[in-house]
Backbone of each chain as ProteinMPNN parsed JSONL, in Angstrom:
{"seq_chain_A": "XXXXXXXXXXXXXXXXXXXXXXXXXXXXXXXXXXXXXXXXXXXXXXXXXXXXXXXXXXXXXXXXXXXXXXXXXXXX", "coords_chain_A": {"N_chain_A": [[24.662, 73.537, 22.063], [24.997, 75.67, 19.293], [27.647, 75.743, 16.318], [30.377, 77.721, 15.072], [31.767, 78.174, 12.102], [34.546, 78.872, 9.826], [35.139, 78.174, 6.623], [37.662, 77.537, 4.292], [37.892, 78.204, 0.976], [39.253, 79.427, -0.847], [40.914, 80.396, -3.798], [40.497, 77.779, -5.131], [38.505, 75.385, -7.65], [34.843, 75.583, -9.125], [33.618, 72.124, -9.014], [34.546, 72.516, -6.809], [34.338, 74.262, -3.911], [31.896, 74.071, -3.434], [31.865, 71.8, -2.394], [33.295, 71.455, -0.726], [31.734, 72.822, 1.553], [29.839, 71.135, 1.71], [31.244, 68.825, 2.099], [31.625, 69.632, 5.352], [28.77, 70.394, 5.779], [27.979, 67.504, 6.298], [29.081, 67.232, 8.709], [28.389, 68.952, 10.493], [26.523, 70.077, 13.28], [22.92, 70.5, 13.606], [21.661, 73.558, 13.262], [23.964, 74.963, 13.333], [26.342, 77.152, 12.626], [28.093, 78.017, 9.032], [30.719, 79.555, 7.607], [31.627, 80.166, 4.408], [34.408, 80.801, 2.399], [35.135, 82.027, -0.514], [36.723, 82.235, -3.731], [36.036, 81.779, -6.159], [33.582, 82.568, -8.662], [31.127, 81.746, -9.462], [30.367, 80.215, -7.624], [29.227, 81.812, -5.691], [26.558, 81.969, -6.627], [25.817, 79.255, -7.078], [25.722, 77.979, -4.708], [23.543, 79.439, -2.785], [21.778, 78.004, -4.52], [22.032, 75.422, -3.933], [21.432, 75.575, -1.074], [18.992, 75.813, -0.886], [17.71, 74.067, -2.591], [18.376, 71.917, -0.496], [17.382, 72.659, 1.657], [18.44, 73.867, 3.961], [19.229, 76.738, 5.335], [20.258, 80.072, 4.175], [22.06, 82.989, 5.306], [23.933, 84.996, 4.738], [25.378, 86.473, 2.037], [28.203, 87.918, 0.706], [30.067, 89.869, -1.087], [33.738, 90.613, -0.529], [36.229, 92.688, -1.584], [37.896, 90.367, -3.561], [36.91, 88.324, -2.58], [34.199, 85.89, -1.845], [31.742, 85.846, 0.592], [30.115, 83.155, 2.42], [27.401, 82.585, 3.969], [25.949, 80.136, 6.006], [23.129, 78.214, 7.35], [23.0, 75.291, 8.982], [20.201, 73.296, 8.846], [18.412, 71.039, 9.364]], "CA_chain_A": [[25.289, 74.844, 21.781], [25.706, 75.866, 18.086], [28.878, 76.641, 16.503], [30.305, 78.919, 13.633], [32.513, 77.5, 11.577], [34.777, 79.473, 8.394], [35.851, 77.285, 5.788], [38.423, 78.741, 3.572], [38.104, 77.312, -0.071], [39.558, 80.177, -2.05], [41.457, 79.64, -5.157], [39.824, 76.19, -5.672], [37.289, 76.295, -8.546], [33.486, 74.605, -9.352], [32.231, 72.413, -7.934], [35.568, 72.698, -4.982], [34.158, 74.907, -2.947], [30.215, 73.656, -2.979], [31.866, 70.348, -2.676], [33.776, 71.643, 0.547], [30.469, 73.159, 2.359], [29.097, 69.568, 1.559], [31.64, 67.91, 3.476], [31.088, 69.811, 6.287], [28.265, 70.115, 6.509], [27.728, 66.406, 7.01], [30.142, 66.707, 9.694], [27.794, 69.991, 11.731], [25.266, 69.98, 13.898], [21.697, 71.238, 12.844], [21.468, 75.304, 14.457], [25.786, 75.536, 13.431], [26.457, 77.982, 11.3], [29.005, 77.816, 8.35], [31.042, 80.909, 6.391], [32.406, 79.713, 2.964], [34.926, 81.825, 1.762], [35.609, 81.544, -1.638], [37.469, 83.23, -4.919], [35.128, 80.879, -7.31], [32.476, 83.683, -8.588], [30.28, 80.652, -9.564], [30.055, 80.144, -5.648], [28.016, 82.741, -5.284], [25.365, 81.498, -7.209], [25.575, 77.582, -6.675], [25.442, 77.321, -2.641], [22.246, 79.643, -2.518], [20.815, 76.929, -5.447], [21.956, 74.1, -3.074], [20.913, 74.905, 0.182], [17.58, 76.008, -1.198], [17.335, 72.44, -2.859], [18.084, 70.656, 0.133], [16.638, 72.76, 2.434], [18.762, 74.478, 4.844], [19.248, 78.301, 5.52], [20.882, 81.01, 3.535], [22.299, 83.865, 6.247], [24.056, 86.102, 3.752], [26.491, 86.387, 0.797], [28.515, 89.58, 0.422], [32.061, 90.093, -1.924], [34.397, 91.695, 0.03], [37.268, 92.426, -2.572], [38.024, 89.124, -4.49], [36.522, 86.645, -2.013], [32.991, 86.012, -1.151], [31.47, 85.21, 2.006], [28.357, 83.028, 2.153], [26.994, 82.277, 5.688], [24.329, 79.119, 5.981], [23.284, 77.829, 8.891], [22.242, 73.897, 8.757], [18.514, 73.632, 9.64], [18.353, 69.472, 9.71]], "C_chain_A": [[25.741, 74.852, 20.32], [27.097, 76.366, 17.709], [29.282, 77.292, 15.426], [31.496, 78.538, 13.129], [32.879, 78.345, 10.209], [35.524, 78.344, 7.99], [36.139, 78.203, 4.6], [38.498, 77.388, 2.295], [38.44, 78.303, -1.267], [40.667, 79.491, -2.753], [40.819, 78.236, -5.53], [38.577, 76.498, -7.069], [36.3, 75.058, -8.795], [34.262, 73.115, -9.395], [33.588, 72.373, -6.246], [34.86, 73.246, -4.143], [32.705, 74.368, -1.895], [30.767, 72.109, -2.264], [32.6, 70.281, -1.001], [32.598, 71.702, 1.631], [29.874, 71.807, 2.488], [29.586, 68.893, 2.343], [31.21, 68.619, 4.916], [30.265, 70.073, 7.085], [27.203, 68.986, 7.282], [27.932, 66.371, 7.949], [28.539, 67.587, 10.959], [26.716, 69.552, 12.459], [24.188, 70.774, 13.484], [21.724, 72.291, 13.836], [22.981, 75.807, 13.83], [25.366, 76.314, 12.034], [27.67, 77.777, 10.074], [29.226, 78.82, 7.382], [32.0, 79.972, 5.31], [33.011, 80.508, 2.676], [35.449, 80.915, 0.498], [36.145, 82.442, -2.764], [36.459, 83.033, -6.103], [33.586, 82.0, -7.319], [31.145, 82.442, -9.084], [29.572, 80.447, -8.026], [28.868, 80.71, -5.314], [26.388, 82.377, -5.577], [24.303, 79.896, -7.1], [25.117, 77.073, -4.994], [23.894, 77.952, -2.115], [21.412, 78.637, -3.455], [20.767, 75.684, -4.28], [21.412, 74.302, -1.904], [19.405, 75.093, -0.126], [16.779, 74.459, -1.735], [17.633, 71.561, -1.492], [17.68, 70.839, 1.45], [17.165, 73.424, 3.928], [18.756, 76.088, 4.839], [19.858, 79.509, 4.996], [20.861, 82.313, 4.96], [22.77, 85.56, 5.205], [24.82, 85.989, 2.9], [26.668, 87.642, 0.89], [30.21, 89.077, -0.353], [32.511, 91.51, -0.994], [36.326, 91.731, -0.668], [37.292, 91.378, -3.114], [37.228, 88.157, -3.196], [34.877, 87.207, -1.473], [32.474, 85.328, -0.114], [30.478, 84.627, 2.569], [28.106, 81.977, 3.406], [25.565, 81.629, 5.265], [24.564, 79.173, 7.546], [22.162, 76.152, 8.441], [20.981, 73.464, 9.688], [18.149, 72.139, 9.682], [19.508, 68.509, 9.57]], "O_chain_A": [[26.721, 74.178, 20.005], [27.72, 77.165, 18.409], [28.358, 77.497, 14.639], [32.415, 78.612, 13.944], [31.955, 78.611, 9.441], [36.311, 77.683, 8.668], [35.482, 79.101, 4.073], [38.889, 76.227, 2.415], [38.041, 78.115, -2.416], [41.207, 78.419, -2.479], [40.934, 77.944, -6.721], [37.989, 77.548, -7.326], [36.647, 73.879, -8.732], [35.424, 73.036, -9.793], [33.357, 72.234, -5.045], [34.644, 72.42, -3.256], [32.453, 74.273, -0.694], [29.964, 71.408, -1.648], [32.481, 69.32, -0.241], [32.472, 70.813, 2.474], [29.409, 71.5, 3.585], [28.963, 68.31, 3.23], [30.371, 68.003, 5.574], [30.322, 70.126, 8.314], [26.312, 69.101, 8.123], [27.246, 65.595, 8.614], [27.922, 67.016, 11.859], [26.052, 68.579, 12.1], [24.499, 71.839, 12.951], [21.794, 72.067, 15.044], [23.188, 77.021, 13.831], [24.627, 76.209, 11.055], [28.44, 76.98, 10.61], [28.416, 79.101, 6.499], [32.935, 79.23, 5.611], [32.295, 81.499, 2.532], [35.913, 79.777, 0.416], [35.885, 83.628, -2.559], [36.12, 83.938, -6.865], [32.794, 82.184, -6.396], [30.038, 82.836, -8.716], [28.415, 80.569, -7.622], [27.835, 80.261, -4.818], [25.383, 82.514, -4.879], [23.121, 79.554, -7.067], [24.467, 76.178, -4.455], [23.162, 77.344, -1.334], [20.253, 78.461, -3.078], [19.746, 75.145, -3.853], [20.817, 73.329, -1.44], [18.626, 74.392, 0.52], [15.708, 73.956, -1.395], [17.081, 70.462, -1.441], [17.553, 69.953, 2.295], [16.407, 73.482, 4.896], [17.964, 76.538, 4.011], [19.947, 80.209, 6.004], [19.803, 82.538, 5.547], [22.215, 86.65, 5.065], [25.172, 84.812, 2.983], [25.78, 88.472, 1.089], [31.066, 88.226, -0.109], [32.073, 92.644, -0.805], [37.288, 91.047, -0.319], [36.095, 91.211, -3.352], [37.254, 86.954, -3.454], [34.479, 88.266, -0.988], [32.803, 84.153, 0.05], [29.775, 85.338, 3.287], [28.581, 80.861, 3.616], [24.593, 82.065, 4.648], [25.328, 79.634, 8.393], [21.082, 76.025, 7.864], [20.902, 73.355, 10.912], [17.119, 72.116, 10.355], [19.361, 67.323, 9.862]]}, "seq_chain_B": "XXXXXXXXXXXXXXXXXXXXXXXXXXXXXXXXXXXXXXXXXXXXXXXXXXXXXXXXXXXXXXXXXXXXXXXXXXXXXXXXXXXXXXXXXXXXXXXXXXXXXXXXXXXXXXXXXXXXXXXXXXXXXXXXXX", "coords_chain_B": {"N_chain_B": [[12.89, 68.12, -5.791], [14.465, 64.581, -6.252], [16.113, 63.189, -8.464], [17.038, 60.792, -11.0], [20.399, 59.579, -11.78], [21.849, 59.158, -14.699], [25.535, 57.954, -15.639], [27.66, 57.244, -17.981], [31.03, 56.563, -18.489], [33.001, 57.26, -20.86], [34.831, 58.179, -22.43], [38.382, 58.76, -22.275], [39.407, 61.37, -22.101], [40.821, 64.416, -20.398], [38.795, 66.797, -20.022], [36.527, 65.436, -20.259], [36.36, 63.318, -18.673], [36.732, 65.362, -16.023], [33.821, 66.581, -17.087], [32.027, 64.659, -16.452], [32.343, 63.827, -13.397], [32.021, 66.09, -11.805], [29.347, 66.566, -12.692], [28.574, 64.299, -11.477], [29.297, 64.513, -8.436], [27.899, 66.581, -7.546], [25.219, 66.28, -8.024], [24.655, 63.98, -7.167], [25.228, 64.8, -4.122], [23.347, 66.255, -3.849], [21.158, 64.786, -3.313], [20.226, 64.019, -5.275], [20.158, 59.915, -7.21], [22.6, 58.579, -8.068], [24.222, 57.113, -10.757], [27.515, 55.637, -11.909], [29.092, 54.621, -14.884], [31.557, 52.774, -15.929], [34.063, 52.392, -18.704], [35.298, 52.086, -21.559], [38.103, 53.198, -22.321], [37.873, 55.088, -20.071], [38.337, 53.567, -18.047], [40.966, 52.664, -17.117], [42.319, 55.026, -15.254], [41.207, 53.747, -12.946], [42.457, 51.808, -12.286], [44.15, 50.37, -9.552], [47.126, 51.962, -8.992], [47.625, 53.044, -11.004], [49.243, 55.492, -12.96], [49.011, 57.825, -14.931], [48.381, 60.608, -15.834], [45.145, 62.248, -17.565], [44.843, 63.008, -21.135], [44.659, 65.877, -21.968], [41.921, 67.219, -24.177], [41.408, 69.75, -25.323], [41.644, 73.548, -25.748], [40.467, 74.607, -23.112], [41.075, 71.84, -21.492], [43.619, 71.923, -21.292], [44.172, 74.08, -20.101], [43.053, 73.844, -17.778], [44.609, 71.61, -16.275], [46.939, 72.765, -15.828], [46.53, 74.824, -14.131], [45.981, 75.463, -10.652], [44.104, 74.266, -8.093], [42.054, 73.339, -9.388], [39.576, 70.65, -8.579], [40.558, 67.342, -8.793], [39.533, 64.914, -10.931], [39.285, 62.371, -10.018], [38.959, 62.65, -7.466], [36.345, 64.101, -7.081], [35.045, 61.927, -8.116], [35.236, 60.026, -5.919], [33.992, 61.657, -3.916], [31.69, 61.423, -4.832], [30.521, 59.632, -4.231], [31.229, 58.913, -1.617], [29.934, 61.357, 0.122], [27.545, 61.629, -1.617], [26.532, 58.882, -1.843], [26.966, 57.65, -4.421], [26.824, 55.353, -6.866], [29.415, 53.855, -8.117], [30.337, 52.02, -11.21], [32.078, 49.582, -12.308], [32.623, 48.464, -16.135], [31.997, 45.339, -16.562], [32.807, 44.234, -19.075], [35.352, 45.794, -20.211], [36.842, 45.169, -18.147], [37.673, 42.671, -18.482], [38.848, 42.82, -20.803], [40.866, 44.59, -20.084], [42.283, 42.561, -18.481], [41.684, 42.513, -15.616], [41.577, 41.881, -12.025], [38.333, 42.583, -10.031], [39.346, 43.663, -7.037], [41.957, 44.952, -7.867], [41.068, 47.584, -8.865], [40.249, 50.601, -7.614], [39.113, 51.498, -4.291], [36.681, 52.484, -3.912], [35.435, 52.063, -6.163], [32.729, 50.319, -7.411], [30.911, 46.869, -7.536], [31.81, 44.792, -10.294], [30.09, 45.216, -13.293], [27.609, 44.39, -15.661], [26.398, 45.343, -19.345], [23.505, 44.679, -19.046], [22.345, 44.641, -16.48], [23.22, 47.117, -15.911], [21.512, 48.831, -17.683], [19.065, 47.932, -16.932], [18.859, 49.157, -14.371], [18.784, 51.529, -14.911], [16.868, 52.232, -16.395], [14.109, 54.454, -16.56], [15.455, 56.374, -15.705], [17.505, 59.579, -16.147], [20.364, 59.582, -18.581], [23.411, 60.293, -19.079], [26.048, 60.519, -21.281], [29.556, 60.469, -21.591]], "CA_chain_B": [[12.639, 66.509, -5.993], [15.094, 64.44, -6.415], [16.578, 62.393, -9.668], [17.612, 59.508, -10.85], [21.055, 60.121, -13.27], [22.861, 57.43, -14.677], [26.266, 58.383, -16.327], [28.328, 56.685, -18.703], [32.29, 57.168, -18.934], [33.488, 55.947, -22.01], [36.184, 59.117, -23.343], [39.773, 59.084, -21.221], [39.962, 62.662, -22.052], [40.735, 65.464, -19.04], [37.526, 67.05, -19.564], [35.317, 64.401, -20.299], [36.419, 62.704, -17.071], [36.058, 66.589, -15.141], [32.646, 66.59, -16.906], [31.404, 63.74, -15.857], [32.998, 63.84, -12.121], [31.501, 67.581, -11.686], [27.932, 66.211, -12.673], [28.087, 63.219, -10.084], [29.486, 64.735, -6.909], [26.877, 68.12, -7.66], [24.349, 66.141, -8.348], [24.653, 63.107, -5.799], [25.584, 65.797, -2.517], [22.279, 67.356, -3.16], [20.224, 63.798, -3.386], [19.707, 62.557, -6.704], [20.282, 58.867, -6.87], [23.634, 58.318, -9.426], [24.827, 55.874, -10.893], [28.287, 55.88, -12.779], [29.573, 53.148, -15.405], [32.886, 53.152, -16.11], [34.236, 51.268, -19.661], [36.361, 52.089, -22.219], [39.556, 54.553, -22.002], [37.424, 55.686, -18.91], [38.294, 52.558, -16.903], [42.142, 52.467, -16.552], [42.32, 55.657, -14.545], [40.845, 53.344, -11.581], [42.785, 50.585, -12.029], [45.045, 50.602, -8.69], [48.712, 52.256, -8.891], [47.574, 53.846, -12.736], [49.564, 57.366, -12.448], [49.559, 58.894, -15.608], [47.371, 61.801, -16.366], [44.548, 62.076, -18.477], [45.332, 63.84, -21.451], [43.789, 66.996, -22.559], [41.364, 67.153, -25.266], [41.736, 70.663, -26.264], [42.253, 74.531, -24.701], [40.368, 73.92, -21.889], [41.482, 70.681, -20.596], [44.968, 72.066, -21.075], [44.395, 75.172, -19.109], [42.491, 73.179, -16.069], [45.709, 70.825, -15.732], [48.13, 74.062, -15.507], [45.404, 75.622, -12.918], [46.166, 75.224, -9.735], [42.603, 74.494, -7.455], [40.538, 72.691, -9.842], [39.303, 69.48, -7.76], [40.623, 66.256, -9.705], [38.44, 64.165, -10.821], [38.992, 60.965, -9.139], [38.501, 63.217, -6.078], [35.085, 64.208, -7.324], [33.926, 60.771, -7.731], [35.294, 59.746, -4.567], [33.139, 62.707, -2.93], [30.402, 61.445, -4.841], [30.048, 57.652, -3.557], [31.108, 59.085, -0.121], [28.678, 62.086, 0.734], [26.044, 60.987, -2.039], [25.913, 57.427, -2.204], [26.885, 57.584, -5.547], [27.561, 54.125, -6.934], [30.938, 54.235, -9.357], [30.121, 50.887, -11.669], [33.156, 49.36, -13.899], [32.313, 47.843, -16.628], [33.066, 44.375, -16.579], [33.342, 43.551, -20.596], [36.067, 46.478, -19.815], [37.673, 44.535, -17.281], [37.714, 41.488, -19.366], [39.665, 43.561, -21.935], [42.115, 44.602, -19.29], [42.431, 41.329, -17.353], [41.828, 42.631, -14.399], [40.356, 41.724, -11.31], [37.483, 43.881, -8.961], [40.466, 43.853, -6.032], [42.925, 45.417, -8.835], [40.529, 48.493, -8.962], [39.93, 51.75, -6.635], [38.553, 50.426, -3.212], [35.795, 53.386, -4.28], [34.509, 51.777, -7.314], [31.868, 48.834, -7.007], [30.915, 45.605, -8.451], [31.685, 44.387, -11.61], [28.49, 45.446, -14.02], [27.02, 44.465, -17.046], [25.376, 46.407, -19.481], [22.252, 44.332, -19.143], [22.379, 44.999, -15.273], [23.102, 48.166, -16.036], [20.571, 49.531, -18.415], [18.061, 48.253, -16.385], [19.076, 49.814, -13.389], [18.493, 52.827, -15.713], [15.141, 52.64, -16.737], [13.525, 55.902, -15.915], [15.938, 57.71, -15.155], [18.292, 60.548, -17.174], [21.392, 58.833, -18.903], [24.266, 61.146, -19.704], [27.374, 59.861, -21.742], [30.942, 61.513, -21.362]], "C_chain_B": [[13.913, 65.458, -6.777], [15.092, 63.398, -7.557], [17.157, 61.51, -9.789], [18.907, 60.008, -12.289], [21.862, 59.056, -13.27], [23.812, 58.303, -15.998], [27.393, 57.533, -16.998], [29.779, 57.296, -19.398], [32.684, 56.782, -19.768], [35.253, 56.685, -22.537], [37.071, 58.933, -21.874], [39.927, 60.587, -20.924], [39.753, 63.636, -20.714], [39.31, 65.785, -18.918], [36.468, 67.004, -19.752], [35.051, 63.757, -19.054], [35.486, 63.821, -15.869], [34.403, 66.32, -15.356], [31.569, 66.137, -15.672], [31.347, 63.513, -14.166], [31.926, 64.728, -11.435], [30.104, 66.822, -11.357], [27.538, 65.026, -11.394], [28.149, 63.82, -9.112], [28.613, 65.952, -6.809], [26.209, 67.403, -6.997], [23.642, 65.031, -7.212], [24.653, 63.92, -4.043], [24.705, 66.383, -2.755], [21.503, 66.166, -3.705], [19.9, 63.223, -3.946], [20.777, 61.304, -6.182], [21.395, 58.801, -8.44], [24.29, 57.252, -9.175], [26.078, 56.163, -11.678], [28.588, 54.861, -13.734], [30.687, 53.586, -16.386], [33.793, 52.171, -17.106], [35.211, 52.25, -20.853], [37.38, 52.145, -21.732], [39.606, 55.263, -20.531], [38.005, 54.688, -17.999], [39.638, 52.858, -16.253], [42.56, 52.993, -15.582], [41.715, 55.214, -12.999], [41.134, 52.037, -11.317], [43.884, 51.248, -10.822], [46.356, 51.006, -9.115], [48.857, 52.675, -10.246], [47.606, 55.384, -12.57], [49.623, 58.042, -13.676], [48.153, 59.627, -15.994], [46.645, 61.703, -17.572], [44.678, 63.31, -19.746], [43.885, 65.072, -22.006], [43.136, 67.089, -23.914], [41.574, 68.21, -26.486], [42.021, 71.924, -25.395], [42.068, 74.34, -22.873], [40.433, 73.357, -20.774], [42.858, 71.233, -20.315], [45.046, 73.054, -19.843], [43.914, 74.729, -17.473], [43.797, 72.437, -15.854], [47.007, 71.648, -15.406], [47.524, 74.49, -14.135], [45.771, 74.48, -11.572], [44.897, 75.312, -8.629], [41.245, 73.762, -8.022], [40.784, 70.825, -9.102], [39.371, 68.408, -9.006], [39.866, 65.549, -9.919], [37.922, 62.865, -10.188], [38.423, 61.209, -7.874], [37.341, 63.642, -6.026], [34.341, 62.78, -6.95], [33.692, 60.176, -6.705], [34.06, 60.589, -3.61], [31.834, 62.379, -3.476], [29.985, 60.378, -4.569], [30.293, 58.228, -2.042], [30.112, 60.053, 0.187], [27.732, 61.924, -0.032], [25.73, 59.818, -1.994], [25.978, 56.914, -3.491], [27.476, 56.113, -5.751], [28.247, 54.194, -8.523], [31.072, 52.538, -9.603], [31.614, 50.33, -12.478], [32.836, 48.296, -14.313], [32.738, 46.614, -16.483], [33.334, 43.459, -17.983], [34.91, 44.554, -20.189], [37.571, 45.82, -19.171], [38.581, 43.492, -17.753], [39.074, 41.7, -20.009], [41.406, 43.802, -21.413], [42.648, 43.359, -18.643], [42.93, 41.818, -16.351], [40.624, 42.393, -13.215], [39.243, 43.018, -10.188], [38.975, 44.293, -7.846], [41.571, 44.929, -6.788], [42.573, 46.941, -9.292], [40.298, 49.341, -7.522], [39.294, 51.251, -5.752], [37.121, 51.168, -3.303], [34.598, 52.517, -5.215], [33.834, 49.743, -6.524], [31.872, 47.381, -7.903], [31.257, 45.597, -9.888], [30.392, 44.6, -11.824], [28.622, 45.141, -15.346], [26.325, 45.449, -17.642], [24.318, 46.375, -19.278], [21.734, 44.855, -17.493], [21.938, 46.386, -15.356], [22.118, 49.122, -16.277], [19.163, 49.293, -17.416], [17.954, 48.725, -15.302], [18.783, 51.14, -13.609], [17.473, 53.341, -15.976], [14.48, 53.527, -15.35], [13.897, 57.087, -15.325], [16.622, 58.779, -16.079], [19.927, 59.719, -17.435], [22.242, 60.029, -19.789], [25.686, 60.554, -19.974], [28.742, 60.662, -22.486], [32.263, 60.384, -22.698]], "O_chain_B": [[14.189, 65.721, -7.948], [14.078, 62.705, -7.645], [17.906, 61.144, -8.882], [18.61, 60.543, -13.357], [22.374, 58.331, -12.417], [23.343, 58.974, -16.918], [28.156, 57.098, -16.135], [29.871, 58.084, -20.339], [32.886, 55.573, -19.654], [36.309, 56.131, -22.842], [36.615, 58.956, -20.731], [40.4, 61.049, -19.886], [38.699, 63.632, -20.078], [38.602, 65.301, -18.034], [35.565, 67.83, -19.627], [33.971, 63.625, -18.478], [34.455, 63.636, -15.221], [33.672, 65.982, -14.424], [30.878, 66.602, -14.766], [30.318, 63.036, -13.687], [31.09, 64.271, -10.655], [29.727, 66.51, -10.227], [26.55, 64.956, -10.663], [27.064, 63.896, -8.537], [28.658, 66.405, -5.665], [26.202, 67.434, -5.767], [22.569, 65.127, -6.615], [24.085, 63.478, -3.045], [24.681, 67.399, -2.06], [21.035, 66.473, -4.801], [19.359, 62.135, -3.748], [21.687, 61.352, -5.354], [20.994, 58.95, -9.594], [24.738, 56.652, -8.198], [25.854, 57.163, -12.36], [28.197, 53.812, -13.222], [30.705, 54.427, -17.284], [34.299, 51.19, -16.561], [35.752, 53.261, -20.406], [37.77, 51.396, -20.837], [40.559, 55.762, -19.933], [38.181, 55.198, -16.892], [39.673, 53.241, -15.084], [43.152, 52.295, -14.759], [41.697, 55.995, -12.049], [40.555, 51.259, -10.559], [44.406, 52.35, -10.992], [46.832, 50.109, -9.811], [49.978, 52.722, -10.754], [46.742, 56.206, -12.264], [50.369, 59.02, -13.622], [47.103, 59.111, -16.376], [47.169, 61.215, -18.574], [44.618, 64.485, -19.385], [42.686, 64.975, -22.268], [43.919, 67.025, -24.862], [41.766, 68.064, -27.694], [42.589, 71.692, -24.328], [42.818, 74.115, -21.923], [40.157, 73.722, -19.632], [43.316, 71.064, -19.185], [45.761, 72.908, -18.853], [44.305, 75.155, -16.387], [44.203, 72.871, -14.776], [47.964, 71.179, -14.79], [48.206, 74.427, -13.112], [45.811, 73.251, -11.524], [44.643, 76.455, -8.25], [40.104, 73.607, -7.587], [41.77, 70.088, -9.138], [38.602, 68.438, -9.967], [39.176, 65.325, -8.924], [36.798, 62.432, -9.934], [37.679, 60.458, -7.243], [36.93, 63.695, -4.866], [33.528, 62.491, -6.072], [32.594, 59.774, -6.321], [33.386, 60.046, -2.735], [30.836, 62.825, -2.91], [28.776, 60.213, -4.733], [29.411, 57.922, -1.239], [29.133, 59.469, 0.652], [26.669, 62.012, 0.584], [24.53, 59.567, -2.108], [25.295, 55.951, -3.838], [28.382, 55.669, -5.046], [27.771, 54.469, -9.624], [31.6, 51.782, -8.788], [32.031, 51.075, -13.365], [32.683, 47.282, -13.632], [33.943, 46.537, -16.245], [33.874, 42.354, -18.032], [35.764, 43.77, -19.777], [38.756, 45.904, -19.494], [39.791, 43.376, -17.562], [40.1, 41.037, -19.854], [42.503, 43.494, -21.88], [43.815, 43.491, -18.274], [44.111, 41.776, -16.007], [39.407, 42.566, -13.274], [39.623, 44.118, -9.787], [39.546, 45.359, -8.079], [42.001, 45.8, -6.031], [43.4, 47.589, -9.933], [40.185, 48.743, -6.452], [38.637, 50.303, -6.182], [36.228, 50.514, -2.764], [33.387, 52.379, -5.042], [34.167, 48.789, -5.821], [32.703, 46.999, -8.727], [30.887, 46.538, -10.591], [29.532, 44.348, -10.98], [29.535, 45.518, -16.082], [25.715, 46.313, -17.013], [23.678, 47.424, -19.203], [20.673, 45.474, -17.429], [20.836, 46.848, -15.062], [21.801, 50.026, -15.502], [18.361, 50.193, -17.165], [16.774, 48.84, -14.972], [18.54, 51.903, -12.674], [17.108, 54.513, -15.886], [14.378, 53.445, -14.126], [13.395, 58.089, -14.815], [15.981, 58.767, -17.13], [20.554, 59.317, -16.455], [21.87, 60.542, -20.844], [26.403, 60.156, -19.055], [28.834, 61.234, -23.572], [33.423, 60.753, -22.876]]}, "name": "protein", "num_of_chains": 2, "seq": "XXXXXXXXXXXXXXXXXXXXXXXXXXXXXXXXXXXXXXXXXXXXXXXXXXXXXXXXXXXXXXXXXXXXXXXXXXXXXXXXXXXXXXXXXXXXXXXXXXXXXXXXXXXXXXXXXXXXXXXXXXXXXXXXXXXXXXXXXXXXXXXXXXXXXXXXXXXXXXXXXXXXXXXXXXXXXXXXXXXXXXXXXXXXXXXXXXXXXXXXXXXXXX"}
């Protein structure tokens, strides 16, 4: 059973946030999903570079007022 | 495809350290193979129970140590030997200098290294020096 997981890494700044998603998602299971929230406008740009380099799933990114919201889902 | 980066700490300064930190735990948590080596001014900051802050170089560094959220750097490297595998070297002419022993250092950081060790551990890969 997958699961959905928000991790809250606002105010923190480069690489905090990417560096958060990283820990966890050593921790997930492959199918779980994971929302990043973050303040770091860098964010936005770096986590679609990383999962694309290492190969997992991009779901969506959207800014909703100051924080953005970037939904993977870990594919191995 | 992944890389081989070998990084060399030599400056104490705030954000020479950040640099350098930043570039490992990126760069290691998405697969390249890093190496760190840790010698001058760079070393002390991982000698055990060494609390004083690294100082600021210039605006910058000053304004990241006011900032509340930026990830320290020891906590970088830490994140980059634990989720990359990154291996965090200290020099051991360095050591020498300090008289201190491996035990006397961060339980993080690895063997005593030479440069000769070192360098060739290097060959072929990208060598960036902070």
């Amino acid at each position: 059973m997958s699961e959905s997981k928000i991790i809250d890494a606002c105010n923190t700044f480069c690489p905090g946030p990417l560096m958060e998603l990283i820990t966890y998602m050593k921790q997930a299971n492959v199918g779980d999903t994971l929302e990043l929230l973050s303040t770091d406008n860098g964010t936005a740009s770096d986590v679609p570079e990383w999962i694309n380099k290492v190969g997992h799933e991009m779901i969506s990114s959207e800014k909703v007022g100051e924080v953005w919201h970037i939904k993977v889902r870990k594919t191995k | 495809m992944s890389q081989k980066i070998q990084i060399v700490c030599v400056s104490g300064t705030r954000e020479k350290l950040q640099m350098a930190a930043m570039i490992a735990s990126v760069a290691a948590a998405t697969g390249d193979e890093v190496a760190v080596f840790f010698s001058m001014n760079a070393l002390p900051y991982f000698v055990k129970g060494h609390t004083e802050d690294a100082s600021a170089e210039g605006e910058l560094g000053a304004l990241m140590a006011q900032q509340k959220g930026v990830p320290p750097f020891k906590q970088l490297f830490k994140q980059a030997a634990e989720l990359g595998e990154a291996k965090l070297l200290p020099c051991s002419m360095a050591m020498d200098i300090l008289k201190i022993t491996e035990n006397e250092l961060d339980s993080e950081l690895g063997p005593p290294t030479g440069l000769t060790r070192f360098l060739s551990d290097a060959e072929g890969g990208q060598l960036l020096t902070f």
